[in-house]
C-alpha positions as CSV (number, residue, x, y, z in Angstrom):
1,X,66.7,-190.0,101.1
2,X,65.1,-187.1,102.1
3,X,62.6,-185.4,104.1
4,X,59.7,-187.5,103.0
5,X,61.4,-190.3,102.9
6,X,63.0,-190.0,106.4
7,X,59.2,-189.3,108.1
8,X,57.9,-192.4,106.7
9,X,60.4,-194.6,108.1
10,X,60.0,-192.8,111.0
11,X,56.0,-193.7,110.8
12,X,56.4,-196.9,109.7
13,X,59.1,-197.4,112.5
14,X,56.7,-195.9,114.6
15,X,53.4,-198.2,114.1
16,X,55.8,-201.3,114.1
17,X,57.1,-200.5,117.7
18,X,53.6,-199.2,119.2
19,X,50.7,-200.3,117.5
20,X,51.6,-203.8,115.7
21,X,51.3,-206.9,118.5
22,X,52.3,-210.0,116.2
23,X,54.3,-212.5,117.3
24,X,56.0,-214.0,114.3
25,X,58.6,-216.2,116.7
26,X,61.9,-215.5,114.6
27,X,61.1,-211.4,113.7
28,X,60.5,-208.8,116.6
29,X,58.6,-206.4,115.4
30,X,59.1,-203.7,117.7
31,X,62.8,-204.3,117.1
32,X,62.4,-203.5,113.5
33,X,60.3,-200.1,114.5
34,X,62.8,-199.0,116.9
35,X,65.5,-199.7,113.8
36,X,63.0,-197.9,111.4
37,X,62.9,-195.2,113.6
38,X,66.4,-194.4,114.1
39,X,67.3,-194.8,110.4
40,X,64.1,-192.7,109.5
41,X,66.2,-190.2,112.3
42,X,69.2,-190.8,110.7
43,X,68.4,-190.0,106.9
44,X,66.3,-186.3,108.6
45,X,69.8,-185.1,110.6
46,X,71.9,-186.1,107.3
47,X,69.1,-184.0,105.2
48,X,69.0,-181.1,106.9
49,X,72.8,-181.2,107.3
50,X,73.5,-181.0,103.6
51,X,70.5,-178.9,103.0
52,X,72.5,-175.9,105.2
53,X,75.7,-176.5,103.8
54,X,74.1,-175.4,100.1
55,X,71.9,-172.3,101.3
56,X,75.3,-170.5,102.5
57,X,75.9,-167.0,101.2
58,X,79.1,-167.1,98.5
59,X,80.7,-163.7,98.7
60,X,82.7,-162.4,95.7
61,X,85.5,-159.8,95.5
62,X,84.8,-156.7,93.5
63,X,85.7,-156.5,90.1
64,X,88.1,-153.5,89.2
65,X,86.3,-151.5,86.4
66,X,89.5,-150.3,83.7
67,X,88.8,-146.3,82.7
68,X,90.0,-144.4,79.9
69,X,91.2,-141.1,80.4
70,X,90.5,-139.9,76.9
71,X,90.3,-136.3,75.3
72,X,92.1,-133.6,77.6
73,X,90.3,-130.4,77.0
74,X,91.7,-127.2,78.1
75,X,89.2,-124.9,77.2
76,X,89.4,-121.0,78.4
77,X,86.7,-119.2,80.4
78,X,86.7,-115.5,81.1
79,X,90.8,-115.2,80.6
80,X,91.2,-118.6,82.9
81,X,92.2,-122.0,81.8
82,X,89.6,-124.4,83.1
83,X,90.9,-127.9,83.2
84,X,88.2,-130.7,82.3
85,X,88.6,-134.5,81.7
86,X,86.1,-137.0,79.9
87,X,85.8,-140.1,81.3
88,X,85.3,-143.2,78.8
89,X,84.5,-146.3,81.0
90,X,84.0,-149.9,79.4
91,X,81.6,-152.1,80.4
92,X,82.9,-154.8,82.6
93,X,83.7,-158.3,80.6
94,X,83.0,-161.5,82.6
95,X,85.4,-163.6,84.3
């Protein structure tokens, strides 16, 4: 229904109950409005209900980025062996 939708009824519910004296002899009107009213009460709760069920946060577990260990070098610097590594990483692939 709505938001919109659920004030109107609630207006419309509202005027019938308060404002409208007609006397139709087989239709209440204030009866209506108070039945306007509570559905126009109704259709907000149920709105804003689902409306705070879909703006909740959805956390995801890390994805594990794979690296390559490529290309041992062993190079020599001033009579000492210097060990270095190179690091290849791949970019992630989707899930």
């Amino acid at each position: 229904m709505g938001i919109g939708g659920s004030i109107f009824l609630i207006a419309l519910g509202a005027i019938f109950a308060f404002a409208v004296e007609a006397d139709l002899g087989w239709l209440d009107l204030s009866v209506v409005g108070w039945v306007l009213m509570l559905a126009g009460v109704a259709g907000l709760l149920a709105t804003l209900y689902f409306w705070s069920n879909r703006r909740r946060a959805v956390v995801a577990a890390p994805v594990p980025e794979e690296r390559v260990v490529a290309d041992r070098v062993v190079p020599v610097q001033n009579d000492q062996v210097v060990q270095e590594y190179r690091e290849v990483r791949r970019p992630s692939r989707p899930v």
